[in-house]
ROPA-727496 format. One line per 8 residues: for each residue x, y, z of C-alpha. Coordinates in steps of 0.02 Angstrom, whole numbers, m for minus. Layout:
X Y Z | ... $
END
This chain:
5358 5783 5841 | 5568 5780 5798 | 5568 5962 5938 | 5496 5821 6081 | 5586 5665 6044 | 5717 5577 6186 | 5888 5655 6132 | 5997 5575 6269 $
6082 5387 6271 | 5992 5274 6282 | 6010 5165 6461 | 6051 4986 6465 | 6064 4868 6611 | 6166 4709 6588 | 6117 4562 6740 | 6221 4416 6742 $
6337 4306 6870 | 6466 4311 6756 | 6572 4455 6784 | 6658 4404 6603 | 6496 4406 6526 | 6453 4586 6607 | 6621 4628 6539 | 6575 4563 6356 $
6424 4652 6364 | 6513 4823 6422 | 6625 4812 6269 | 6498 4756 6128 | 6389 4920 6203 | 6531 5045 6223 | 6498 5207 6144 | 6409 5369 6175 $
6228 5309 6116 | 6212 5219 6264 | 6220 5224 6461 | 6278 5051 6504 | 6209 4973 6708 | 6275 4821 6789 | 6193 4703 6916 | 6262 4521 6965 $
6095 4439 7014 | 5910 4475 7017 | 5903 4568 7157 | 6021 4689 7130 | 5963 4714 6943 | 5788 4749 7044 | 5868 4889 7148 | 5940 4964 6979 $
5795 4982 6914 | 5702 5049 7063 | 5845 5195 7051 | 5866 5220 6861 | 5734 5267 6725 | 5797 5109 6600 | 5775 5071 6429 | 5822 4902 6413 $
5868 4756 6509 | 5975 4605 6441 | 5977 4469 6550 | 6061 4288 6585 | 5933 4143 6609 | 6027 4047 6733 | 6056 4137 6889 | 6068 4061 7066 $
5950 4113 7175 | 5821 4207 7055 | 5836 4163 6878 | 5816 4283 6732 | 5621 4209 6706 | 5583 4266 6867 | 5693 4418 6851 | 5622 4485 6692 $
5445 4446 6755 | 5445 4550 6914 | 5525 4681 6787 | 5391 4682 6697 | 5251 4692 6838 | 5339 4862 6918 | 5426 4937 6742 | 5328 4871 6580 $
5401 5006 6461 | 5557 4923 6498 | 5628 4831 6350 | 5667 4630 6403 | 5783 4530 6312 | 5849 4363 6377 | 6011 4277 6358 | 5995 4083 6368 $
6089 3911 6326 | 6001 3805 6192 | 5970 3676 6332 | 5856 3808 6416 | 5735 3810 6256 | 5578 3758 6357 | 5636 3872 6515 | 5662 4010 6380 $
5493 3984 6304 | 5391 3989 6477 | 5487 4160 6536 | 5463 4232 6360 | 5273 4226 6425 | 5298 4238 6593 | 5394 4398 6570 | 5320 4457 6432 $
5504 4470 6348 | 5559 4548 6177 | 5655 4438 6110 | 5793 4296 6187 | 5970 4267 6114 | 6055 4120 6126 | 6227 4106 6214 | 6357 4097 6141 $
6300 4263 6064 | 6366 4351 5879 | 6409 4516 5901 | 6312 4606 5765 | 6151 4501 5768 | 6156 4553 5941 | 6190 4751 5920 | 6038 4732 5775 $
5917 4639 5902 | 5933 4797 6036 | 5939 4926 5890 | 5768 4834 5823 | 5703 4851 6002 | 5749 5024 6060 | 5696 5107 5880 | 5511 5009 5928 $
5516 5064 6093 | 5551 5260 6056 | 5389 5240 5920 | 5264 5183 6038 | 5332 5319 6157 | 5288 5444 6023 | 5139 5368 5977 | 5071 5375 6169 $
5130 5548 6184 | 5031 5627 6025 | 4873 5501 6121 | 4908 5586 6263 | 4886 5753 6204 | 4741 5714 6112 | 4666 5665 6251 | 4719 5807 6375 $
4675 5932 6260 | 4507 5834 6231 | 4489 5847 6418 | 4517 6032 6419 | 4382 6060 6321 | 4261 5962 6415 | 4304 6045 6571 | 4289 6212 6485 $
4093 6145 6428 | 4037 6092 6608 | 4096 6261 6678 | 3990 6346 6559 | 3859 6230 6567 | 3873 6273 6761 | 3871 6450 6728 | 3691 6422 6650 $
3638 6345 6776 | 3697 6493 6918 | 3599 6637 6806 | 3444 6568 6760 | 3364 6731 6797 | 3484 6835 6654 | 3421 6709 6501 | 3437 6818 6367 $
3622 6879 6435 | 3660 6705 6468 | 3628 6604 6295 | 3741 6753 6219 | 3875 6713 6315 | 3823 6497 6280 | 3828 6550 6077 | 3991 6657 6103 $
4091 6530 6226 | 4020 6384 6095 | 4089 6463 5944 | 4263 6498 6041 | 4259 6309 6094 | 4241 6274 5920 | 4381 6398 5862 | 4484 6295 5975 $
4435 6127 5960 | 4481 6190 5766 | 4648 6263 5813 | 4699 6107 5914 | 4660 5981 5769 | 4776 6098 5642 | 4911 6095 5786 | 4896 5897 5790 $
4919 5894 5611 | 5084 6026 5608 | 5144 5901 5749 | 5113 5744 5643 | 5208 5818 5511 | 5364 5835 5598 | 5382 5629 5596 | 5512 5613 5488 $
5459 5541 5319 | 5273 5607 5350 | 5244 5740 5199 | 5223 5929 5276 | 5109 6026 5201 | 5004 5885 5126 | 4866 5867 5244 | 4823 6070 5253 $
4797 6042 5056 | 4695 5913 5052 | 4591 5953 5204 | 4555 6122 5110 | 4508 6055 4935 | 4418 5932 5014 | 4299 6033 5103 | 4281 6143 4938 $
4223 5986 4854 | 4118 5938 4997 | 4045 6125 4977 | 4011 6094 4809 | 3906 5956 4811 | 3798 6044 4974 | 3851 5932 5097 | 3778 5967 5255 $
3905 6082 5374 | 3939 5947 5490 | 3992 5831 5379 | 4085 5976 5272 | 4181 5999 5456 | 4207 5820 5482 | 4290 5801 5309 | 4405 5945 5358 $
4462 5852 5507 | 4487 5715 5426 | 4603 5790 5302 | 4716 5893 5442 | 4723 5725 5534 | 4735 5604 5381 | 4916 5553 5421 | 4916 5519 5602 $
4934 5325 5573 | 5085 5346 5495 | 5171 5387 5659 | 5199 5210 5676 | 5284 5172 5528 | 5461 5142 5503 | 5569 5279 5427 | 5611 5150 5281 $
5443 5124 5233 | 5394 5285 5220 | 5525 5346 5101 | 5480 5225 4980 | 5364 5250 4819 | 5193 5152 4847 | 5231 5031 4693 | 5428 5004 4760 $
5350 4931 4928 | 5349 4744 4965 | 5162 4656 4961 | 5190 4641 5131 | 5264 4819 5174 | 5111 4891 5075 | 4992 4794 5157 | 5075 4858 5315 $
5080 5050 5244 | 4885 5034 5199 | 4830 4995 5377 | 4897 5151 5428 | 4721 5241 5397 | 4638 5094 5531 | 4779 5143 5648 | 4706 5326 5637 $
4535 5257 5677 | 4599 5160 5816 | 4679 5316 5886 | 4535 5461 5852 | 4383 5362 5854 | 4358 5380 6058 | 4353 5564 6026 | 4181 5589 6034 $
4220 5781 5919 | 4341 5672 5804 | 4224 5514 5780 | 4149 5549 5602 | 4327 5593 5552 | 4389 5437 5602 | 4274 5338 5507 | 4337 5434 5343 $
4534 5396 5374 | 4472 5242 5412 | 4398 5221 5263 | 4527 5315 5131 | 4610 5146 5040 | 4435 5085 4978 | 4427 5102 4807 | 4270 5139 4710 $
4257 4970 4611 | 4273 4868 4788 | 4477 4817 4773 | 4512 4916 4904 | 4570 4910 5094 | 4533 4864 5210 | 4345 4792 5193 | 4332 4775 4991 $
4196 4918 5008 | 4134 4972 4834 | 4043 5128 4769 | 3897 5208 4893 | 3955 5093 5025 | 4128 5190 5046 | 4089 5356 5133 | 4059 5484 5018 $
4201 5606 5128 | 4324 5466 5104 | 4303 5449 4918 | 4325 5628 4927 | 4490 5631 5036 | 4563 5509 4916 | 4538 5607 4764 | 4615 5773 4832 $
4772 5641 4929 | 4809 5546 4771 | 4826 5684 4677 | 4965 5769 4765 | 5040 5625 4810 | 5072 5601 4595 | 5135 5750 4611 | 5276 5726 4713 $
5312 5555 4656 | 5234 5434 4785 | 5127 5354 4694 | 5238 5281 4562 | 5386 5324 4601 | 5398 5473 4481 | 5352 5637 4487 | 5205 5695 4370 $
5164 5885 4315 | 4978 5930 4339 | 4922 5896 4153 | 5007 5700 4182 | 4916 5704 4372 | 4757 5770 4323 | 4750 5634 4200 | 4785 5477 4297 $
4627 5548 4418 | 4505 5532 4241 | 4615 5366 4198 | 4553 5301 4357 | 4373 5364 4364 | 4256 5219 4419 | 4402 5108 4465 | 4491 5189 4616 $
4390 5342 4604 | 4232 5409 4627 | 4184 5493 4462 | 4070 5638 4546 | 4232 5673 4660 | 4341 5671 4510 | 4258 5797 4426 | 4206 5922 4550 $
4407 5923 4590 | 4458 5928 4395 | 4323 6084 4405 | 4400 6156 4567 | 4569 6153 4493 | 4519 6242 4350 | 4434 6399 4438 | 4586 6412 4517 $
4701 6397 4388 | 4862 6476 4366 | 5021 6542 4271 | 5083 6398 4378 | 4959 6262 4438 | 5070 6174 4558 | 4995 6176 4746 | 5082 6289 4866 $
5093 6225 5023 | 5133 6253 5206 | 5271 6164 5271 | 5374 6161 5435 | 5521 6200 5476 | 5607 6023 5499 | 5569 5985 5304 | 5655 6116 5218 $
5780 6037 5097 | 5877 6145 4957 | 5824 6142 4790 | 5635 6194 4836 | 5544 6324 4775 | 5500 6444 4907 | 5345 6561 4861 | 5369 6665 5009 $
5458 6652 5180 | 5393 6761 5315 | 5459 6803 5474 | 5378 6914 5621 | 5264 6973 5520 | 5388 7024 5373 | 5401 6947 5168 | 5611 6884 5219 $
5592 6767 5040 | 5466 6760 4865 | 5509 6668 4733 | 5660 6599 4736 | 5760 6418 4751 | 5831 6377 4915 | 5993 6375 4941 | 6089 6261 5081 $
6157 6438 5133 | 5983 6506 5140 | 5912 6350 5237 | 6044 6410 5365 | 6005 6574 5403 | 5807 6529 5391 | 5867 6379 5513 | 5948 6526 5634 $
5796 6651 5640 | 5673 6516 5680 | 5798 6504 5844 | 5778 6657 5879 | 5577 6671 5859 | 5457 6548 5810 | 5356 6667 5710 | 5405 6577 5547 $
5293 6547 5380 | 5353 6434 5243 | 5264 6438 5090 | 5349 6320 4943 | 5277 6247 4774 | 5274 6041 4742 $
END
């Protein structure tokens, strides 16, 4: 996500009578972050905006002619991704609170303003402004490339229909043109995920892993292939609520968070619901992020679901999430070796765990075992950090690292061929 995000100032537009005030307001804003508009009434703010993509408006109350209510309301109507903040008296409290839903405002500062509460209040709302931009952009690929696909089903579909007389030539084609829809359906949901990972503060490499030992387990206990695919999905796309999470809140250990900032964190798996679950190929997925916080003896999120009644691909998801997650210290703030990981999972059998799920993952890991058990995973780019422990780095093709500790130097000069061709593979150890 970082490669698409809005790298220019953001644009402010200041509308007041005052020209002192304007003037204030020009000063207070000064700096290169910002792209600073002026309009002395209403109308003129309107015709601003009519000529300028802007990000946020501030606005005086008390203007002749057309107030700031009015002003901020017909903002609204013909730009509603405009940020609206209102500047107002303390005698216009019951004007302020009728335009706040007339105009469907932000927030309203009182005048005489302080500086820095004011400079926080336009941070606050520009940082949740350039979120639900990202969030509707990741939608709105989601749902082109969902769109895509459906076209591509109707032409064969059509196709079917035109050569009726060449059956056995034309369910060939229907099986071959099915399984490449399904190859790319595949390809976009792992693309979604490497996309998702590029939030800053969203782990990289996580959600390949557990998608992959989930569907082992799932494989294991001969779950049916559409549910085995659904729980793969569900694993690549596990994150994707976390887009709209504050940077703050993700850095933090799960037990460091506030009741409230946890409670806040844990929704994150009904946000992914809310954003896959009118994907008619992503549906069954969505039901198992939805679905990931429950915990096995029913003090989980966000229903209080308990054993059986938590889907079985969830319980799953959780194991295979949890335990990487001890691994790299989000769980409790510290990071555990695989011997200290493996044995919080049995700790926790029958409480937060499914004890089926436990064990088939405790047997997994041991088939697969190691001079080194750590996971290696596949990371991007945009999280490389010295210090880690790169198992290989290749480029076009070519072995360019194995087994070595990154360097800030190295970082560099990995940074500078991934300029120069995107053909990069980083493979590091938790």
């Amino acid at each position: 996500m970082s490669e698409t995000l809005q790298t220019s100032p953001a644009t402010l537009l200041f509308v007041d009578d005052e020209p002192n005030i304007l003037k204030s307001l020009k000063r207070l804003f000064r700096g290169p972050e910002f792209t600073i508009l002026t309009a002395e009434n209403g109308e003129e703010g309107l015709k601003v905006l009519s000529e300028s993509a802007v990000d946020l408006i501030i606005s005086d109350m008390r203007m002749p002619q057309m107030d700031g209510a009015e002003f901020l309301s017909r903002a609204a109507e013909s730009w509603p991704d405009t940020v609206r903040i209102l500047l107002t008296g303390y005698a216009d409290m019951e004007s302020t609170i009728a335009a706040v839903n007339k105009g469907k405002i932000y927030s309203y500062c009182s005048k005489p303003w302080e500086d820095n509460e004011l400079k926080i209040l336009v941070k606050n709302a520009l940082e949740q402004k350039r979120l639900r931009d990202e969030r509707q952009q990741l939608f709105a690929i989601i749902e082109q490339r969902n769109r895509e696909l459906n076209e591509l089903n109707e032409q064969l579909e059509h196709k079917v229909q035109l050569r009726t007389e060449q059956i056995r030539l034309s369910l060939q084609k229907i099986d071959l043109a099915h399984n490449e829809l399904k190859k790319q359906f595949a390809n976009t949901v792992k693309t979604f995920a490497r996309i998702i990972e590029m939030r800053p503060g969203i782990k990289s490499g996580h959600s390949k892993y557990i998608a992959e030992n989930a569907r082992s387990i799932a494989q294991r206990l001969n779950m049916p292939d559409d549910d085995v695919k659904d729980i793969l999905y569900a694993g690549l796309l596990l994150q994707i609520g976390k887009i709209s999470l504050p940077d703050d809140l993700l850095k933090q250990p799960l037990t460091a968070m506030s009741t409230a900032g946890k409670k806040r964190f844990l929704n994150h798996g009904q946000e992914g619901w809310n954003l896959l679950s009118g994907i008619d190929q992503l549906k069954n997925a969505a039901e198992l992020i939805r679905y990931q916080y429950e915990n096995f003896d029913g003090s989980g999120e966000p229903h209080g679901l308990r054993g059986g009644q938590i889907p079985l691909g969830s319980r799953i998801l959780a194991v295979v999430r949890d335990y990487i997650s001890s691994l790299d210290g989000f769980i409790n703030g510290s990071v555990l070796n695989t011997d200290n990981a493996k044995k919080r999972l049995l700790a926790k059998k029958g409480s937060l765990y499914d004890p089926e799920a436990v064990d088939q993952f405790l047997a997994l890991l041991a088939e697969s075992e190691s001079a080194d058990e750590r996971p290696v995973i596949e990371i991007s780019w945009t999280q490389l950090q010295p210090g880690m422990e790169a198992v290989e780095i290749i480029h076009n093709g070519m072995l360019y690292l194995k087994d070595q500790i990154l360097s800030l130097g190295q970082i560099e000069k990995i940074l500078e061929m991934r300029r120069h061709s995107k053909d990069l593979i980083l493979r590091v150890r938790v």
